[in-house]
NUVO-484383 format. One record per atom (N, C-alpha, C): residue number from 1; atom name; x negated, y, z negated. Coordinates in nm, 3 decimals. Each point is the difference from the previous one (the first is absolute). Layout:
+------+------+---------+---------+---------+
| resi | name |      c1 |      c2 |      c3 |
+------+------+---------+---------+---------+
|  NUM |   CA |       X |       Y |       Z |
...
+------+------+---------+---------+---------+
REM end
This chain:
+------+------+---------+---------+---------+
| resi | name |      c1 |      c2 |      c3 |
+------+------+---------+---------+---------+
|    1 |    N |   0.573 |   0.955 |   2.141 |
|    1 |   CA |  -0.136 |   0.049 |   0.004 |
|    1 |    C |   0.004 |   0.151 |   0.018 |
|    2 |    N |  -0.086 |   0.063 |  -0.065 |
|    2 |   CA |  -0.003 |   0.145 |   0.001 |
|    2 |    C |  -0.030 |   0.045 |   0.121 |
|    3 |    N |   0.052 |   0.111 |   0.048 |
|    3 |   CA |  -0.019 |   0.035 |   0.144 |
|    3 |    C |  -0.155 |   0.091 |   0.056 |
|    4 |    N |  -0.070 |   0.005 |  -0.101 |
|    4 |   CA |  -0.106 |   0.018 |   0.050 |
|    4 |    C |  -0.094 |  -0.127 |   0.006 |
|    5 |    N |   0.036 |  -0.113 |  -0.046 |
|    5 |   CA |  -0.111 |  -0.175 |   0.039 |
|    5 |    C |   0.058 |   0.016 |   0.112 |
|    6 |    N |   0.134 |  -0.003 |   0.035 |
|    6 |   CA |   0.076 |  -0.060 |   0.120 |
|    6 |    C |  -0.069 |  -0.018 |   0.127 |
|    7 |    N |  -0.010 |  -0.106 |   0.058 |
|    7 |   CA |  -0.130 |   0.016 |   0.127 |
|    7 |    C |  -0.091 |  -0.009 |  -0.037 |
|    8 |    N |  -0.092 |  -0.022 |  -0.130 |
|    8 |   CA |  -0.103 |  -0.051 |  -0.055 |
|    8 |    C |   0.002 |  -0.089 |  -0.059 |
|    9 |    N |   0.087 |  -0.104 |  -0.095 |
|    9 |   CA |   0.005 |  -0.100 |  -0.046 |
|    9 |    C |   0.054 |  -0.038 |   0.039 |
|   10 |    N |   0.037 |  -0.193 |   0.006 |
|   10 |   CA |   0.065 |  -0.069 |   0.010 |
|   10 |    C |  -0.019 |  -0.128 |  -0.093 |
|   11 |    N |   0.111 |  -0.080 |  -0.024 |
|   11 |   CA |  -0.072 |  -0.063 |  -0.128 |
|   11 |    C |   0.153 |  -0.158 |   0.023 |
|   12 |    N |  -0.042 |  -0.083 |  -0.071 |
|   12 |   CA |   0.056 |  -0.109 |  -0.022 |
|   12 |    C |   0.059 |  -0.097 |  -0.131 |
|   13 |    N |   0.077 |  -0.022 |  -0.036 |
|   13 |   CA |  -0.005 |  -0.106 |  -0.151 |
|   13 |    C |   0.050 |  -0.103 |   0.040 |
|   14 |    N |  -0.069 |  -0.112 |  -0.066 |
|   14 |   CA |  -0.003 |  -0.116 |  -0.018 |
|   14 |    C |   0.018 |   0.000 |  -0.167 |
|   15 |    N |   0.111 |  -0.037 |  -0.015 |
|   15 |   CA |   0.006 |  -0.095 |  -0.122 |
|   15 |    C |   0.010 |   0.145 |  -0.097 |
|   16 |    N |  -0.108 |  -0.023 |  -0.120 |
|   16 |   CA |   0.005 |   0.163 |  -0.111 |
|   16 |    C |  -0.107 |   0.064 |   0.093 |
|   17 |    N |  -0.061 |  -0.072 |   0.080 |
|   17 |   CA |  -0.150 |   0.046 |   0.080 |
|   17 |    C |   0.034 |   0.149 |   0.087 |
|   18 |    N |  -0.052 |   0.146 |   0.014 |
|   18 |   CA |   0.004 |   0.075 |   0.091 |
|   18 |    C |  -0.116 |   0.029 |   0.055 |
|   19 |    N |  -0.026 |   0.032 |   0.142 |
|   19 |   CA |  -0.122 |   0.007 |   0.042 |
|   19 |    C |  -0.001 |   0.139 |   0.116 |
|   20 |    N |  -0.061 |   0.093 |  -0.052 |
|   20 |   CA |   0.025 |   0.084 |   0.093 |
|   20 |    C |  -0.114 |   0.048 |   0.106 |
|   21 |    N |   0.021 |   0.018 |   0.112 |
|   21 |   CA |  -0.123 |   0.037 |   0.143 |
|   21 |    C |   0.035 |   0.102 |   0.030 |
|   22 |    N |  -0.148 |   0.054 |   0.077 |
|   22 |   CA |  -0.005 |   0.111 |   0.081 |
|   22 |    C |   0.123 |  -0.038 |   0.141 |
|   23 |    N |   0.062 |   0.114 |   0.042 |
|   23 |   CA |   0.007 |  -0.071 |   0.170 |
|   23 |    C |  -0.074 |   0.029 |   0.073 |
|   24 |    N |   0.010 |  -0.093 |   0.151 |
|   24 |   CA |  -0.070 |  -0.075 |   0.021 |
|   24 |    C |  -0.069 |   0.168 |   0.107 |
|   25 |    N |   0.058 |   0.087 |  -0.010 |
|   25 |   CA |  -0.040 |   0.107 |   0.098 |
|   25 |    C |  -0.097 |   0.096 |  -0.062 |
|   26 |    N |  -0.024 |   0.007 |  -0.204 |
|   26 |   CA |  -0.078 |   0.068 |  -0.002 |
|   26 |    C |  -0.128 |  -0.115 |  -0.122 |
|   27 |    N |   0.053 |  -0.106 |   0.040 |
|   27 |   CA |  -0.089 |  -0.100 |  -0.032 |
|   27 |    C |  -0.123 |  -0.036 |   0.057 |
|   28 |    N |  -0.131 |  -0.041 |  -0.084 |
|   28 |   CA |  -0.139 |  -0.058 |   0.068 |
|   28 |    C |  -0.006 |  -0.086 |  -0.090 |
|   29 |    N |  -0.134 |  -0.071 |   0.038 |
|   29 |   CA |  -0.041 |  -0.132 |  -0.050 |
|   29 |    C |  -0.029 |  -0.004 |  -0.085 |
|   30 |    N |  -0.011 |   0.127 |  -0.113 |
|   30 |   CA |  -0.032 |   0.025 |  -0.097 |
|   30 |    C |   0.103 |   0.042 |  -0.122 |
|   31 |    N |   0.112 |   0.006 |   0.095 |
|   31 |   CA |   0.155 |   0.066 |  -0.112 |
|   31 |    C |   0.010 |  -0.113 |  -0.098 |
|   32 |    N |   0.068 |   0.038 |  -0.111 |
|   32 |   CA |   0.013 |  -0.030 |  -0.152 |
|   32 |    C |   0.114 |  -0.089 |   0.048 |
|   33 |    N |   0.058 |  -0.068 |  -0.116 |
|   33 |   CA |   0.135 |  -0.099 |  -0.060 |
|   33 |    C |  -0.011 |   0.005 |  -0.122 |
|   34 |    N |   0.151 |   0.082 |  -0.011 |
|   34 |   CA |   0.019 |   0.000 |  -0.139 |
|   34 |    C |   0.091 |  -0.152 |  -0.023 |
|   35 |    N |  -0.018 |  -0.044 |  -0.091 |
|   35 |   CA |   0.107 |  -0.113 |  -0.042 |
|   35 |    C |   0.023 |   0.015 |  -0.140 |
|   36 |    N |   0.114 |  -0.013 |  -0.061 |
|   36 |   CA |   0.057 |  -0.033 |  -0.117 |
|   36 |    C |   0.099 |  -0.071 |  -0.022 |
|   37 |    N |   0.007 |  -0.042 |  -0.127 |
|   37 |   CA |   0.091 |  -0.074 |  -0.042 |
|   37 |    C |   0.131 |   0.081 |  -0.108 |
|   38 |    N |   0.121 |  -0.034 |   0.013 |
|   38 |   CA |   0.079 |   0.044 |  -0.072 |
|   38 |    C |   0.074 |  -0.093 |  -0.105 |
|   39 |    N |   0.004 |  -0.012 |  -0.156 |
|   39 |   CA |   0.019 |  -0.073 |  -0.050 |
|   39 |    C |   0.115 |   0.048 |  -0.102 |
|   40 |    N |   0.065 |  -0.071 |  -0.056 |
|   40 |   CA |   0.044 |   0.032 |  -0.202 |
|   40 |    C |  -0.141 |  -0.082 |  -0.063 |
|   41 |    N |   0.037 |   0.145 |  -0.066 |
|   41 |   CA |  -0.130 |  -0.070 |  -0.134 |
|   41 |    C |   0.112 |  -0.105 |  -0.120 |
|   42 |    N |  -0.081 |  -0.120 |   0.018 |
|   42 |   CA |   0.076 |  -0.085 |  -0.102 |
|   42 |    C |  -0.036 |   0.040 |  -0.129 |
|   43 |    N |  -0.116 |   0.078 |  -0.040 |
|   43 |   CA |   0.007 |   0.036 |  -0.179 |
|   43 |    C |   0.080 |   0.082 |  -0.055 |
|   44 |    N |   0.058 |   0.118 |   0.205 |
|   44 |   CA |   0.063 |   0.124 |  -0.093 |
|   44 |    C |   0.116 |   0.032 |   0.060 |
|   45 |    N |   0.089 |  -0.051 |  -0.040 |
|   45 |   CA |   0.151 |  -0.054 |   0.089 |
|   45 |    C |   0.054 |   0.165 |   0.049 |
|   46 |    N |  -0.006 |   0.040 |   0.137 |
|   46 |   CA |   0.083 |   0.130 |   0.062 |
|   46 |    C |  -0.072 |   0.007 |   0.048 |
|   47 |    N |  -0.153 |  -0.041 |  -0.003 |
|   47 |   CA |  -0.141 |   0.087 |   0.053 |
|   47 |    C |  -0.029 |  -0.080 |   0.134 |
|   48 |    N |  -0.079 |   0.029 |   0.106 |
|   48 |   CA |  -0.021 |  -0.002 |   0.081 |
|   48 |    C |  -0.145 |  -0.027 |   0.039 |
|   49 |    N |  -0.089 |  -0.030 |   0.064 |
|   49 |   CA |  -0.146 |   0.003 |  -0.014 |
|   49 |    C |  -0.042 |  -0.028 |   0.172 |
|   50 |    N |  -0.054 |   0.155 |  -0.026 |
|   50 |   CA |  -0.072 |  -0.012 |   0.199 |
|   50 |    C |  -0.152 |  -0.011 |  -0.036 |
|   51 |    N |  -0.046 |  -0.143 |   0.064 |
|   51 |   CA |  -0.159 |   0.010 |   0.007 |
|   51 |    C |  -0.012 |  -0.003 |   0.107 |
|   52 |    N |  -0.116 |   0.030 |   0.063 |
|   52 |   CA |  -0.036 |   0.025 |   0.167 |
|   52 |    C |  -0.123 |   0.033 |  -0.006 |
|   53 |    N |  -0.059 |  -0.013 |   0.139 |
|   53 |   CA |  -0.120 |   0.062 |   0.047 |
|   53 |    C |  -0.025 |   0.012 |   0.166 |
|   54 |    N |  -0.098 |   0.112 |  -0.001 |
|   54 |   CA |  -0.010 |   0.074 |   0.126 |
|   54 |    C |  -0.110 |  -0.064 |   0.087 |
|   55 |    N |  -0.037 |  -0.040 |   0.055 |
|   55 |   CA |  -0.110 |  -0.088 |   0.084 |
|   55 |    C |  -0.009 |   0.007 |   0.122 |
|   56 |    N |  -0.061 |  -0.092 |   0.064 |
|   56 |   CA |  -0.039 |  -0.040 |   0.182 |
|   56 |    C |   0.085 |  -0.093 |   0.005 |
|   57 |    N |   0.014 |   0.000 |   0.107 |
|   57 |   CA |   0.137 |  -0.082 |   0.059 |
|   57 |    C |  -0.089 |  -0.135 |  -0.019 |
|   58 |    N |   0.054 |  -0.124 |   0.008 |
|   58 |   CA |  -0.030 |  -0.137 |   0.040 |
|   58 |    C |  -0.111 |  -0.008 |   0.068 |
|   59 |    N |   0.003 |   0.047 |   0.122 |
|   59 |   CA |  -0.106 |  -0.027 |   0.098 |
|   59 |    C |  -0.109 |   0.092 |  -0.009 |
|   60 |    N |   0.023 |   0.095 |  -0.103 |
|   60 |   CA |  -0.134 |   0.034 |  -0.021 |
|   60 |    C |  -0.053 |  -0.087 |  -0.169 |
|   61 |    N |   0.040 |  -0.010 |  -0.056 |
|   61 |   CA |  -0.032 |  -0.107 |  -0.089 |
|   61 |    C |  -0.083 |  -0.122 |   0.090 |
|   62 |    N |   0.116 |  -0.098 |   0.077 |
|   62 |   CA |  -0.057 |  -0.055 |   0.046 |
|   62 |    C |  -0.144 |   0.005 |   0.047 |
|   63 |    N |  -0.036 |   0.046 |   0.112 |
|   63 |   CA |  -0.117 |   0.074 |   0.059 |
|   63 |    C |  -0.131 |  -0.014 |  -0.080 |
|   64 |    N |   0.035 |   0.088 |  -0.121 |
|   64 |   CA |  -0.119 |   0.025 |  -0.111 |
|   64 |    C |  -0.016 |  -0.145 |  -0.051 |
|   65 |    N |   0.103 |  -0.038 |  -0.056 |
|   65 |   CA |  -0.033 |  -0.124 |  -0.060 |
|   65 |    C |  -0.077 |  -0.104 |   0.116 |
|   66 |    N |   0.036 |   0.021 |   0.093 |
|   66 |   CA |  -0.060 |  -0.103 |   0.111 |
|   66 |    C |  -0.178 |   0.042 |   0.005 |
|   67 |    N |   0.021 |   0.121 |   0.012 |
|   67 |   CA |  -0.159 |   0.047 |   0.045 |
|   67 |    C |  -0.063 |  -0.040 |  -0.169 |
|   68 |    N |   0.013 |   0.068 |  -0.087 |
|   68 |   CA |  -0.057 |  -0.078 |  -0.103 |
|   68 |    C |  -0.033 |  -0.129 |  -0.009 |
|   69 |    N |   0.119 |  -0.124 |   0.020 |
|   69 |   CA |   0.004 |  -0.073 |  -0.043 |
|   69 |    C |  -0.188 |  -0.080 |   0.118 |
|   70 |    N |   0.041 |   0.068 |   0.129 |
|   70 |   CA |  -0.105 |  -0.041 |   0.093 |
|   70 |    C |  -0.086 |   0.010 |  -0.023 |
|   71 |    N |  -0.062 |   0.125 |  -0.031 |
|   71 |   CA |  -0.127 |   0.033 |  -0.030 |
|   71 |    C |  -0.071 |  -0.052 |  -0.136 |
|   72 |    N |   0.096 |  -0.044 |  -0.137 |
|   72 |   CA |  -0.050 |  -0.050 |  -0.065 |
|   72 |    C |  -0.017 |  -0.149 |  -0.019 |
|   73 |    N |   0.084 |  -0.082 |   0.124 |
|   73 |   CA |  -0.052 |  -0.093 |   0.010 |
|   73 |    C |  -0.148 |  -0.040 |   0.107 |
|   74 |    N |   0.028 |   0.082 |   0.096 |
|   74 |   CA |  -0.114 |   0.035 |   0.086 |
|   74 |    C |  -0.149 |   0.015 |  -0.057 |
|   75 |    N |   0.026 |   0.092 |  -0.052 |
|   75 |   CA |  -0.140 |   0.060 |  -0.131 |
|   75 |    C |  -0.005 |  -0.079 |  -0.035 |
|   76 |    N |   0.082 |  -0.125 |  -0.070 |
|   76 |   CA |  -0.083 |  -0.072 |  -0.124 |
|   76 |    C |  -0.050 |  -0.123 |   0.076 |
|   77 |    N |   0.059 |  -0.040 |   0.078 |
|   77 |   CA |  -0.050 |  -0.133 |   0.078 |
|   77 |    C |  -0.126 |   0.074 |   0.095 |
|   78 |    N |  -0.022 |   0.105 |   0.069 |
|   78 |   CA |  -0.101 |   0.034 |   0.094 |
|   78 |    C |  -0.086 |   0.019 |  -0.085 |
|   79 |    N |  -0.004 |   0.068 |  -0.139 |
|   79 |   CA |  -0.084 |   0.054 |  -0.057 |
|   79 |    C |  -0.092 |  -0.126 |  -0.066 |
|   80 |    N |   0.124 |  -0.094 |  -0.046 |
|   80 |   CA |  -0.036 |  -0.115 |  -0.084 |
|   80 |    C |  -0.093 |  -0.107 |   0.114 |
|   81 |    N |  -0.001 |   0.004 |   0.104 |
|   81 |   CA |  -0.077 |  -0.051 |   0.073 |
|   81 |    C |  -0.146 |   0.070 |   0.023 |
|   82 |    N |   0.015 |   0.130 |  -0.011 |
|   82 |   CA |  -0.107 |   0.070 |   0.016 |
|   82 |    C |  -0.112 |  -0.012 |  -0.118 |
|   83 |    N |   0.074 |   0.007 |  -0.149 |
|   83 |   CA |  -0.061 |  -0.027 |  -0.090 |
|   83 |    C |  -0.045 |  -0.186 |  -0.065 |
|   84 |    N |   0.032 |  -0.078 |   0.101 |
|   84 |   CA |  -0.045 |  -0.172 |   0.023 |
|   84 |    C |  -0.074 |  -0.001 |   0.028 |
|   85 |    N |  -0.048 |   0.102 |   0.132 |
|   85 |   CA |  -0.111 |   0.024 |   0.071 |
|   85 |    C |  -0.152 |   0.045 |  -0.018 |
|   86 |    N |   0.046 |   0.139 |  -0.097 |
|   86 |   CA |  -0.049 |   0.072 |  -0.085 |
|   86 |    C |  -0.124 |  -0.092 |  -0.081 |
|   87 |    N |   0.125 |  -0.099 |  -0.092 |
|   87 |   CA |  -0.054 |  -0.059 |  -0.101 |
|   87 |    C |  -0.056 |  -0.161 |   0.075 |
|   88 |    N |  -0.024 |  -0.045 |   0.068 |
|   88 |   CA |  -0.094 |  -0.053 |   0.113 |
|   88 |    C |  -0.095 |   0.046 |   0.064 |
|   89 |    N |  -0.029 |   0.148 |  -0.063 |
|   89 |   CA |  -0.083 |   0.092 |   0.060 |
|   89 |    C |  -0.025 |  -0.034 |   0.155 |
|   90 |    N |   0.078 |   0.052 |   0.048 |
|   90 |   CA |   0.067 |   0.036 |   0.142 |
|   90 |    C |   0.033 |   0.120 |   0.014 |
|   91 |    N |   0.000 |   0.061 |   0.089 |
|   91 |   CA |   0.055 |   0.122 |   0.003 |
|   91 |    C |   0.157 |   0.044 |   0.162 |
|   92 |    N |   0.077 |  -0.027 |  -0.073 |
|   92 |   CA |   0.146 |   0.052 |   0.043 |
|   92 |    C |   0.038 |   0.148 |  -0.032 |
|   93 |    N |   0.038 |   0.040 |   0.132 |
|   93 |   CA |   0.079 |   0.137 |   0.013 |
|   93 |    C |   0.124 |  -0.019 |  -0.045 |
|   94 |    N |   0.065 |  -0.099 |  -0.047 |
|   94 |   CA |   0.122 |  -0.033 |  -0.107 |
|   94 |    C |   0.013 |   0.068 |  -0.083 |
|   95 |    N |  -0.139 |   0.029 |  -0.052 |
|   95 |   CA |   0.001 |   0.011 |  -0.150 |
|   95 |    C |   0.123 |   0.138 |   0.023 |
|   96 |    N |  -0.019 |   0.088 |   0.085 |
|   96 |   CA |   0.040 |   0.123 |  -0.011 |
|   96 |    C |   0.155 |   0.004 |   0.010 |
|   97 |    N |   0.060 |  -0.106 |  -0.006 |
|   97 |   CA |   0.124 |  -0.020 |   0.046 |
|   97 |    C |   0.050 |   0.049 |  -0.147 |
|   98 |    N |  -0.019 |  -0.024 |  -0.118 |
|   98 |   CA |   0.087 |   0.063 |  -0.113 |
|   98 |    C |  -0.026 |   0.174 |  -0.011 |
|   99 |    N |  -0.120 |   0.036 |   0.004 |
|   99 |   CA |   0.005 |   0.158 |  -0.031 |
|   99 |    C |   0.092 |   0.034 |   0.147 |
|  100 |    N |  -0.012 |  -0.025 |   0.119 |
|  100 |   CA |   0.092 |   0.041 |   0.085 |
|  100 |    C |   0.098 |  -0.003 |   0.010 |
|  101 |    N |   0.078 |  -0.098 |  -0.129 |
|  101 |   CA |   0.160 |  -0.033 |   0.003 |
|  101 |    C |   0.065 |   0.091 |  -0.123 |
|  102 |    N |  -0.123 |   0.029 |  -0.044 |
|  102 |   CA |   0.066 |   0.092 |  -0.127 |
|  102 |    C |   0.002 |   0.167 |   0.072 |
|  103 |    N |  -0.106 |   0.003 |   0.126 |
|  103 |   CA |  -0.005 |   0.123 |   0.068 |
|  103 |    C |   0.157 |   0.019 |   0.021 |
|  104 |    N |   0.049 |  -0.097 |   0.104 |
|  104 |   CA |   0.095 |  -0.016 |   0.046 |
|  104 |    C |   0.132 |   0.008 |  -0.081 |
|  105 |    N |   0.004 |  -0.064 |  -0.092 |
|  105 |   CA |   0.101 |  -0.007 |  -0.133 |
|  105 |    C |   0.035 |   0.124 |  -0.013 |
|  106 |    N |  -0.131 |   0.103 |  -0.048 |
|  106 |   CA |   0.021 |   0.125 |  -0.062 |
|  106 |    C |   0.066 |   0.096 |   0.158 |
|  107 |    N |  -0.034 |  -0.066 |   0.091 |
|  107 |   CA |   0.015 |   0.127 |   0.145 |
|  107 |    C |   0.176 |  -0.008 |  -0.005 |
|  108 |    N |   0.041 |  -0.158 |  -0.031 |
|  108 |   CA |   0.135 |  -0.035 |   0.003 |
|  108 |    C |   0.089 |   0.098 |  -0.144 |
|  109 |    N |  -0.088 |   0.012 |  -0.131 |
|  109 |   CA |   0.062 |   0.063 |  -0.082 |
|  109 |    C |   0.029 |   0.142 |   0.047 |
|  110 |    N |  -0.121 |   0.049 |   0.048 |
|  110 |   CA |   0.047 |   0.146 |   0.046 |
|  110 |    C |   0.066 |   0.019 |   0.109 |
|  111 |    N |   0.043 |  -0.067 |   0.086 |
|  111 |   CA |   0.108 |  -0.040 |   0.123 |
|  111 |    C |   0.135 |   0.010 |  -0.122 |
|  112 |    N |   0.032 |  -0.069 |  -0.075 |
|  112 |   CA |   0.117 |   0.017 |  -0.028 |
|  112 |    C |  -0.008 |   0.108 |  -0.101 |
|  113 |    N |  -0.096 |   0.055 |  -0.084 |
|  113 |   CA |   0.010 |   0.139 |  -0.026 |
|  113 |    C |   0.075 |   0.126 |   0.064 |
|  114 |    N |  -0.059 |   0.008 |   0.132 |
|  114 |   CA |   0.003 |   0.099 |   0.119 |
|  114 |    C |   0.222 |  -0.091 |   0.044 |
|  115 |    N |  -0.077 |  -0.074 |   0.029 |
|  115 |   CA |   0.207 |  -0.015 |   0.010 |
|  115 |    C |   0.072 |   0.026 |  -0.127 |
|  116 |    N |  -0.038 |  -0.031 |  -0.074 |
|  116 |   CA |   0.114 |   0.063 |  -0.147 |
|  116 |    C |   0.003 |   0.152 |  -0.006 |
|  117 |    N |  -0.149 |   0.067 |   0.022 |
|  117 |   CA |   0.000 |   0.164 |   0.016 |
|  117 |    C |   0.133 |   0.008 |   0.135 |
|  118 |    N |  -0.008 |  -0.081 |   0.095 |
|  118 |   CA |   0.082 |   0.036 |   0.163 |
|  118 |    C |   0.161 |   0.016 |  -0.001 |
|  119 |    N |  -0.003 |  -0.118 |  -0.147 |
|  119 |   CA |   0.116 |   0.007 |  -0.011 |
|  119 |    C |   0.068 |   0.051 |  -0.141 |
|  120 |    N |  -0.065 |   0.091 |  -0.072 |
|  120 |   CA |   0.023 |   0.095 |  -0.111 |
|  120 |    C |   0.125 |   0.073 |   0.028 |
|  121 |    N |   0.005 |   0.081 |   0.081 |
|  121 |   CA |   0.120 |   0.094 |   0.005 |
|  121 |    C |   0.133 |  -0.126 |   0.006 |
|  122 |    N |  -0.029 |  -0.074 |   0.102 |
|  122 |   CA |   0.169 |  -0.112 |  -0.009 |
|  122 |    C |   0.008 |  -0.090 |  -0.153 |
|  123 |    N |  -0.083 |   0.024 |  -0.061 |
|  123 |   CA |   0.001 |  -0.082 |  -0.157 |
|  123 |    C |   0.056 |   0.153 |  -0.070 |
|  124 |    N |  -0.092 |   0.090 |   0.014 |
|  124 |   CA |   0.129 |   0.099 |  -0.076 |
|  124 |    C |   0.147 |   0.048 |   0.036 |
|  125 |    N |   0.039 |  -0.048 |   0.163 |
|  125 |   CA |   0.124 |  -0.012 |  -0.003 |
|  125 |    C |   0.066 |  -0.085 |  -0.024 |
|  126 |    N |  -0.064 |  -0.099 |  -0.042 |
|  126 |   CA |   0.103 |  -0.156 |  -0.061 |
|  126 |    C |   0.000 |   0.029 |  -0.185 |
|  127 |    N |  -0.095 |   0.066 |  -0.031 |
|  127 |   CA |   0.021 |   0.004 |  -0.157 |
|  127 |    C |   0.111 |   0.125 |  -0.015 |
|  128 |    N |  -0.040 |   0.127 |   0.098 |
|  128 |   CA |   0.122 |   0.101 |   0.015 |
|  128 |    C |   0.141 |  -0.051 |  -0.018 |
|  129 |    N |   0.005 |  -0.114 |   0.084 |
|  129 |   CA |   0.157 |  -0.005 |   0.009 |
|  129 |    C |   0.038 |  -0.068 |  -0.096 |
|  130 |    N |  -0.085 |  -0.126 |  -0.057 |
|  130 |   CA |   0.040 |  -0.021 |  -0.144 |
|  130 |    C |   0.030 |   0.086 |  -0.110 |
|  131 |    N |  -0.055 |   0.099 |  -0.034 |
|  131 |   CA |  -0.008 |   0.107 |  -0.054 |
|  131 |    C |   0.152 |   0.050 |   0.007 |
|  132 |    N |   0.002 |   0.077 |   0.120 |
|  132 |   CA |   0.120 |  -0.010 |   0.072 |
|  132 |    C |   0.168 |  -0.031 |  -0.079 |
|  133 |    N |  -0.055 |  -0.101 |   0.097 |
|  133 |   CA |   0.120 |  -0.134 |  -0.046 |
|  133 |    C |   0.026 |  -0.009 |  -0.122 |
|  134 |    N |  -0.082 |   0.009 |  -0.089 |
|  134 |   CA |   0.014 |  -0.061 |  -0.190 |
|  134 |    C |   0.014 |   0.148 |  -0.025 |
|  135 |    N |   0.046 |   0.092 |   0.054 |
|  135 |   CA |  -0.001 |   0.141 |  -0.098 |
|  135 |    C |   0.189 |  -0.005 |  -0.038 |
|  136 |    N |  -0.005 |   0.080 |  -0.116 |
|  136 |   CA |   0.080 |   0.007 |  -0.040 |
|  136 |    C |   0.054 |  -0.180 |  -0.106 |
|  137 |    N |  -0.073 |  -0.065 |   0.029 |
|  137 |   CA |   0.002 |  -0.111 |  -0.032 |
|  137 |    C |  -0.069 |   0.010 |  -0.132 |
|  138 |    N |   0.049 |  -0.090 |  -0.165 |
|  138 |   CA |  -0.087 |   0.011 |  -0.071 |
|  138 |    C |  -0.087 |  -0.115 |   0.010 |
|  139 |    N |  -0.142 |   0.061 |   0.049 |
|  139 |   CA |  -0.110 |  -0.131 |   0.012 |
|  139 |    C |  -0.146 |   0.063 |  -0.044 |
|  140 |    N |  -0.040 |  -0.109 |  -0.016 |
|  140 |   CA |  -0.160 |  -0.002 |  -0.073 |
|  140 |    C |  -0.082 |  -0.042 |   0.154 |
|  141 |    N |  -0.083 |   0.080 |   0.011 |
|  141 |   CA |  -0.101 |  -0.046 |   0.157 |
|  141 |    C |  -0.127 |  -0.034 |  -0.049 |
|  142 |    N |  -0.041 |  -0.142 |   0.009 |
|  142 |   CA |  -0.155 |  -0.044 |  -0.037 |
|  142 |    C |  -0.076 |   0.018 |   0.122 |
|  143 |    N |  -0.070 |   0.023 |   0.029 |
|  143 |   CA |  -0.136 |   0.057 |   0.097 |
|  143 |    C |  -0.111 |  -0.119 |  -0.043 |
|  144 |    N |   0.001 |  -0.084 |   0.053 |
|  144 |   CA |  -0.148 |  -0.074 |  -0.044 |
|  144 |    C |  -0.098 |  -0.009 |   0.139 |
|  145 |    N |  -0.087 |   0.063 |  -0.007 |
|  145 |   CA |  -0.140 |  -0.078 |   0.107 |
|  145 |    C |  -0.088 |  -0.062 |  -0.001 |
+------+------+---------+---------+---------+
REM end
């Protein structure tokens, strides 16, 4: 590892799998994981093929997916009761349960906005060192977002 990551990354392989982390001293709940894979390309015999991507660790995946998954089941059953009610011409404070879950939805999108901005600079030092690493190397770098 190049001696300026040194004390900033640390990383693991499993299998062709590499996965690299912040450590744990200038890490938050918001630091990136890079993971890639290292392969031979079977169409182009000598060649090599790194795909990867830069992301939230597990448990922030997790998290989001959880709070989503809540609120849109929440919303649709509170709401869907509200609108039974509705249409019984009754009147339930239910009803408000879907525009409030989409409030919520969107408060959660810009929550992980603001953490991807938090953790910008440690995503440009994980693409840096790829960079890095593959120089001098003859390689093609795809960028997709």
């Amino acid at each position: 590892m190049k001696s300026q990551y040194r004390g900033k990354l640390k990383g693991r392989i499993v299998g062709s799998l590499v996965v690299l982390d912040i450590v744990e001293q200038e890490s938050h709940y918001w630091s990136p994981q890079m993971s890639f894979r290292v392969e031979e390309d079977e169409f182009n015999t000598g060649t090599t093929i790194i795909a990867g991507l830069i992301g939230p660790t597990p448990k922030v995946w997790t998290m989001f997916v959880f709070i989503y998954a809540a609120l849109a089941i929440t919303g649709f059953f509170v709401s869907s009761h509200g609108v039974s009610k509705w249409m019984l011409d009754q009147y339930s404070h239910t009803i408000w349960a879907f525009p409030l879950a989409i409030v919520l939805m969107f408060t959660a999108y810009l929550a992980g906005r603001e953490g991807e901005s938090l953790g910008a600079d440690q995503i440009e030092m994980l693409k840096q060192f790829m960079r890095d690493s593959l120089k001098g190397v003859d390689a093609k770098l795809v960028q997709k977002r």
